[in-house]
C-alpha positions in Angstrom: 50.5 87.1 63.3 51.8 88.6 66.3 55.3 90.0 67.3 56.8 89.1 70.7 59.5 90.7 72.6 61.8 88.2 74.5 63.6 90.2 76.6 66.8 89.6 79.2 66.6 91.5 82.1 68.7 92.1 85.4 67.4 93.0 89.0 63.9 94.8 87.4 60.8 95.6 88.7 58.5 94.2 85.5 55.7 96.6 85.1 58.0 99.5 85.3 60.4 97.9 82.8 57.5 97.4 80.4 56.2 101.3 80.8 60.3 102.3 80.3 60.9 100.2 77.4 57.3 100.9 75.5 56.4 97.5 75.2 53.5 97.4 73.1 53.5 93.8 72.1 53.1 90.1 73.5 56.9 89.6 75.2 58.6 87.3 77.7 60.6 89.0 80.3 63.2 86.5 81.4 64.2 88.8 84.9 67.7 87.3 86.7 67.9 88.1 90.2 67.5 86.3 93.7 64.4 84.3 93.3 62.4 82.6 91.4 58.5 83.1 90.3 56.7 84.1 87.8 54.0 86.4 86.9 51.6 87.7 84.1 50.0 91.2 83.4 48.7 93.2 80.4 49.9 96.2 78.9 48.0 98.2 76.6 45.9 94.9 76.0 49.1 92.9 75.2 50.0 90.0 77.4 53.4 89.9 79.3 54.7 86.8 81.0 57.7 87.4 83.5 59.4 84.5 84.5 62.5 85.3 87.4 65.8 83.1 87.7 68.6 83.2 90.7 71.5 82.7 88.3 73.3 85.2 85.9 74.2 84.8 82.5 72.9 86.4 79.2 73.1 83.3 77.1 71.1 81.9 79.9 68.5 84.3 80.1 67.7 83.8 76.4 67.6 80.5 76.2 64.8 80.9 79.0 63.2 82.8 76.6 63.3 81.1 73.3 61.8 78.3 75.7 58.8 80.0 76.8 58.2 82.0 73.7 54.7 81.7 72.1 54.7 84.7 69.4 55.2 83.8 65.6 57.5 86.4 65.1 60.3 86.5 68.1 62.5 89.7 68.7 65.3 89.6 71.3 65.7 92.4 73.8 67.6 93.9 76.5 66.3 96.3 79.4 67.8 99.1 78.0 66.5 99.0 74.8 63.5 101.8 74.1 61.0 101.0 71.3 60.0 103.1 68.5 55.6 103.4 68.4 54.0 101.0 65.8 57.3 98.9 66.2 55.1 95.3 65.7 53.6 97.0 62.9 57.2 97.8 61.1 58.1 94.3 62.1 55.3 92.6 60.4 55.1 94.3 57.9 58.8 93.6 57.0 58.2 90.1 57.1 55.4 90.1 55.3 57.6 92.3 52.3 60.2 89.3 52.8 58.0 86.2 53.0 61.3 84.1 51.9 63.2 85.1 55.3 63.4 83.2 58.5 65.0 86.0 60.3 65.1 89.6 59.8 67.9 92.0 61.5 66.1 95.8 62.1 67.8 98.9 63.2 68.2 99.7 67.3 70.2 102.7 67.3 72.7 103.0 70.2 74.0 105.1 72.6 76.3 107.9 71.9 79.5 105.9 71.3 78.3 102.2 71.1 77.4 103.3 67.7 78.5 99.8 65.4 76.6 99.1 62.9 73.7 101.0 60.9 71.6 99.2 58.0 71.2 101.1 55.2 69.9 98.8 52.7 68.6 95.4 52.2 70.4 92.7 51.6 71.1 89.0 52.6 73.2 88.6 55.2 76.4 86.0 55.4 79.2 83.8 57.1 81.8 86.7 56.3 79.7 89.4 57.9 77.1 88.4 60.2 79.4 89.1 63.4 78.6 93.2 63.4 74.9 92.5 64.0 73.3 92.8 68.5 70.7 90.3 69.4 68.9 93.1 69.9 68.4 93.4 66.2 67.6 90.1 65.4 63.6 89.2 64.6 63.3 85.4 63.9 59.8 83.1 63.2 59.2 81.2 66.2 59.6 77.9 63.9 62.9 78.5 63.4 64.0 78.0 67.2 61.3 74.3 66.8 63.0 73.6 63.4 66.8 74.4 63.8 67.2 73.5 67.6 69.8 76.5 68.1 70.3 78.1 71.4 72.8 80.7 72.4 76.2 79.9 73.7 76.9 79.9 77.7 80.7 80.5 76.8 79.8 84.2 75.8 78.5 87.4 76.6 77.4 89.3 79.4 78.1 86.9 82.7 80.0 84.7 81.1 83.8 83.7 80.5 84.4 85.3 77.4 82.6 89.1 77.1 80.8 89.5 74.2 80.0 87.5 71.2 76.7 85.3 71.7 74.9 86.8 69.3 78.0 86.1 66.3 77.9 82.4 67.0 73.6 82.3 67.4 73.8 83.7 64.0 76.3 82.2 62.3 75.2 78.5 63.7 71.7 79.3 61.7 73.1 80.4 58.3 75.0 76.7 58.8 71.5 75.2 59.4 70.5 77.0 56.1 68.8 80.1 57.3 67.7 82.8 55.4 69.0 85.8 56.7 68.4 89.5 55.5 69.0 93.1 57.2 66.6 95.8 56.7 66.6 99.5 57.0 63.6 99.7 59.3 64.6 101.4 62.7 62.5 99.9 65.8 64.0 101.3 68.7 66.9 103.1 70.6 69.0 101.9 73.3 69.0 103.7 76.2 72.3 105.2 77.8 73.9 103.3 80.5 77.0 101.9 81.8 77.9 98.8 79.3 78.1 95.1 81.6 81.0 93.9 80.2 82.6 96.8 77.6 85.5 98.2 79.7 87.4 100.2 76.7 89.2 99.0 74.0 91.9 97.0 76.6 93.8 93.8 76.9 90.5 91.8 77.8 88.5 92.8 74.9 91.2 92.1 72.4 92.0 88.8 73.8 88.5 87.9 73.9 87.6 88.8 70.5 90.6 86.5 69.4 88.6 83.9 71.2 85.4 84.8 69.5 87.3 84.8 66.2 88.7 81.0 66.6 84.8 79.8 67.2 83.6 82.2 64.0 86.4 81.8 61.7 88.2 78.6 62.3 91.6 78.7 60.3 90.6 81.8 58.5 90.6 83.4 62.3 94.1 85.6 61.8 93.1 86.8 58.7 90.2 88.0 59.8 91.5 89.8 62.6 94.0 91.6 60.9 90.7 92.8 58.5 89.3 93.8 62.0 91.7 95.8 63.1 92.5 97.7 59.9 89.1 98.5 58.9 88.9 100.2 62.5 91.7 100.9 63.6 90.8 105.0 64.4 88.3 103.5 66.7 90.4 99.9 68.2 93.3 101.2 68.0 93.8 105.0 70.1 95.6 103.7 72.9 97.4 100.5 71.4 99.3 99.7 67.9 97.3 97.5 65.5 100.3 95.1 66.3 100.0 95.4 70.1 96.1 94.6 69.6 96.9 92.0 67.2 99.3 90.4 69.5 96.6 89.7 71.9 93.8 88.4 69.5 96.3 86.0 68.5 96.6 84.8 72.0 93.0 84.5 72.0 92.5 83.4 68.7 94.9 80.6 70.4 92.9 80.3 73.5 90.0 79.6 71.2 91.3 76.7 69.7 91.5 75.0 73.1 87.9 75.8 74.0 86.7 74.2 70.9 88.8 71.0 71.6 87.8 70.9 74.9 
């Protein structure tokens, strides 16, 4: 079996993105910028297809990827993301300790504070808390994408209308296919510090556009799940606005969410 990295990319030379992000598998680079072509090279004896679009979009870019993947085991990833030697290895070998899961989530730690989310044990993973997981964690058999027919929303996420939140709704639309989903405490990689594409601070957009987020995740239960949101952390949400000032505007997006659906 082999691991393959599928990995969005912006404006990037190829080769030097591989040497930068320690590619040391099979992967797709899926590069947007002002042309397209394609081209094919080895690193380290491991094949890497680069296929470049003129269009933007993160949703986009992966859905070019899931589309030209060939690996067994697919791993998304972003430019900035640095991995960890013998990364395949951890990778396989977790599947083959989990032989029951389609998808596995792994540990990328992030930046200095981007810090969300850090597995610490195994477990299976569900409806109620499968929004705090990146793409860049998620590690899925290639017969899944054949089987399930899910593909990531062009609503959100970097490039798109709403700013983050692609990855919630990828996972949470294969747990309703019937999915099995577990998080591991293997650590595969580290992001690299940059400036974030669509994280501005905790202001009016990213409230409102989580509300919207929460309307597609939660349905009726949307509200209540934002108040849990906030409260749980509010130290970190909430420095420069009240929990009710913050709620105010999820609300408003939790509203504008509605619309989208119905539309």
């Amino acid at each position: 079996m082999k691991v393959e990295l599928l990995v969005s990319a912006l404006n990037q030379d190829p080769k030097e993105l591989a040497e930068k992000m320690h590619i040391a598998s099979d992967a797709v680079i899926i590069n947007q910028c002002d042309r397209k072509e394609q081209e094919e090279f080895l690193r380290l004896g491991r094949r890497i297809r680069c296929f470049c679009f003129a269009e933007r979009g993160v949703g986009r870019s992966r859905n070019h990827a899931i589309e030209k993947a060939e690996g067994d085991i697919c791993l998304f990833a972003d430019e900035d993301i640095c991995y960890y030697e013998g990364y395949e290895q951890a990778i396989l070998g977790a599947f083959a300790a989990h032989p029951q899961a389609d998808m596995l989530l792994f540990n990328v730690q992030a930046a200095p504070g981007r810090e969300t989310y850090h597995i610490e044990s195994f477990g299976r993973v569900h409806w109620y808390n499968c929004g705090r997981y990146g793409a860049v964690s998620f590690a899925l058999r290639r017969q899944v994408f054949k089987k399930s027919g899910v593909r990531f929303s062009l609503l959100f996420g970097g490039g798109a209308k709403y700013s983050n939140g692609e990855d919630s709704l990828f996972i949470q639309e294969l747990l309703r296919r019937g999915c099995k989903i577990y998080r591991v405490p293997v650590d595969i990689g580290r992001e690299i510090e940059r400036s974030s594409t669509w994280f501005q601070g905790y202001n009016d957009k990213f409230f409102f556009d989580r509300g919207v987020l929460y309307a597609f995740l939660y349905g009726p239960f949307a509200d209540l799940m934002a108040w849990r949101f906030l409260l749980a952390h509010k130290k970190v949400l909430c420095k420069e606005k009240s929990v009710k000032e913050a709620h105010m505007l999820m609300k408003r997006g939790i509203k504008e969410g509605r619309k989208e659906k119905k539309a």
